[in-house]
C-alpha positions, 0 to 999 in steps of 0.5 A: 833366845835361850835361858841365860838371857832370860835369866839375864834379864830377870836379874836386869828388871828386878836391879833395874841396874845394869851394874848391880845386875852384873854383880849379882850374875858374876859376870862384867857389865860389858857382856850384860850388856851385849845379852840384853840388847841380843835379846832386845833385837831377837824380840824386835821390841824395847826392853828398857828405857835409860835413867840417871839411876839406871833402867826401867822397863818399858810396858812390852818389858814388864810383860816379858819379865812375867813370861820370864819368871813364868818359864824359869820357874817351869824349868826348875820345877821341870829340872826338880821333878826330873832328879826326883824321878831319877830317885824313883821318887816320881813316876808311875809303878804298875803293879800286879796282885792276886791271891790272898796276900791282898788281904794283908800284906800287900797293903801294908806294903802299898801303904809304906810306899806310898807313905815314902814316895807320895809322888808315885801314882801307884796302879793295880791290876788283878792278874794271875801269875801266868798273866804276871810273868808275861806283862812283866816280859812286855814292861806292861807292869814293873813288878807283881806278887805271887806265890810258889813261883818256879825258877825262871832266867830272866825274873827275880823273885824277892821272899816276903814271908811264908805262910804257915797252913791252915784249915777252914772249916764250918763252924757246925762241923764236928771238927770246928770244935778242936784247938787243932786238926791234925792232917789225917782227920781230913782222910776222904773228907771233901776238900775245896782247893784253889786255884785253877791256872799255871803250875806249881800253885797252892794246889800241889803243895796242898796235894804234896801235904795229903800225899806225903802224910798218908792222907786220901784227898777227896777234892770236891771243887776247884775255885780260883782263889782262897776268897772262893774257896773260903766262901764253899766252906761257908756254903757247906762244900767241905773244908779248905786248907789255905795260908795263914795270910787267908785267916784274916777273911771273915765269913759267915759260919767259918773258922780257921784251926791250925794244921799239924801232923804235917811233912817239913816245909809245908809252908807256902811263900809269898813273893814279889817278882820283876824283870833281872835287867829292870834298873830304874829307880822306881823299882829299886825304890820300891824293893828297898820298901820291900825289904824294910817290911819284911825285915820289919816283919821277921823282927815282929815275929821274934819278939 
């Protein structure tokens, strides 16, 4: 049996006609013919009974013309969904997050996606960036985003945006009260810096902008992620530089001054990260979102 002759016999049972049948199928009635009684003899049961005006099905026939429908309808969702996925628009992206990119831009992304492709089950998972490059290598996740990534053979790294920086400070210090605060008022000023783990990170380019200004850094803690940081400041810890991105976390007695004073290319990016050699679908799907947010944002930023 195979589904030709279901699709045979289907159009047999709604025609109940054998010559009609065959005009609907562009074929012979003779070859029709054969198919069904194949089908019959495979089955060992009696599809159709004869009649002046052609055929009805017998009780076992009208069982197998529900069985059939059923399972043809099984194969075109089954055919559907497969083209689909080979558009990248069914299937499972794992995705890899960390750092204060989650607050906004992440999102944003997350949310475009899952706007275009709602048939895509989409999963997080919290992990650093050293966590990130080896999930990736084991295909575990698809692709992460991270910061200040260093040149590896075989990752890509697609920029979303760079981040200006910024400082926070408690609302109670002297300093809070400024439009600005330029790099050199924070001269041995106890500074909260994240995160710990793999290098480069947020931490050098943060002590390359004191180094390169003639600024003494004096770190007071060393956190894991800007939401930390952010939280010492509020608790008195000292101040803490971090991305623009970062601003938008509201805590109690902080706020965020623009820095100036500062070396050329004290920016920090954000970027999405995958394997060179991941060809599928699901991913070209999701970079070709990626791109449309970041052009998106670029043109935000113009107008």
């Amino acid at each position: 049996m195979d589904v030709r002759q279901l699709r045979y016999f289907v159009a047999v049972a709604e025609e109940r006609n054998i010559g009609r049948a065959a005009k609907r199928l562009f074929i012979s009635q003779p070859p029709l013919t054969r198919q069904i009684q194949q089908l019959e003899d495979e089955l060992q049961v009696k599809l159709f009974e004869r009649t002046a005006k052609g055929v009805d099905l017998t009780s076992a026939g009208q069982l197998f013309l529900n069985e059939s429908r059923n399972i043809l309808s099984l194969i075109e969702l089954a055919q559907e969904r497969t083209q689909r996925a080979g558009k990248g628009q069914l299937g499972r992206l794992d995705v890899a997050i960390f750092g204060s990119g989650i607050l906004n831009t992440i999102p944003d992304i997350l949310k475009r996606f899952k706007a275009a492709y709602p048939g895509v089950n989409i999963v997080l998972h919290q992990m650093s960036k050293a966590e990130q490059i080896e999930a990736l290598r084991q295909k575990r996740i698809s692709v992460g985003f991270n910061r200040l990534l260093a040149p590896l053979p075989d990752i890509d790294t697609t920029m979303i945006l760079q981040d200006s920086l910024m400082v926070a400070v408690r609302e109670d210090h002297p300093l809070a009260s400024q439009k600005s605060i330029d790099i050199k008022q924070l001269d041995n000023e106890p500074i909260v810096v994240f995160p710990k783990g793999a290098r480069p990170n947020f931490v050098d380019l943060v002590s390359r902008v004191f180094q390169e200004s003639g600024t003494s850094m004096n770190i007071s803690q060393t956190v894991i992620d800007a939401v930390t940081g952010i939280a010492l400041v509020s608790a008195g810890f000292g101040f803490c530089l971090i991305p623009s991105s970062a601003s938008v976390l509201k805590l109690p007695d902080v706020t965020y001054l623009p820095l100036t004073g500062l070396p050329e290319n004290a920016t920090v990016d954000l970027s999405c990260i995958y394997l060179k050699e991941d060809n599928s679908p699901l991913l070209s799907a999701f970079l070709a979102i990626v791109h449309e947010y970041k052009a998106s944002s670029l043109n935000t930023r113009t107008d």
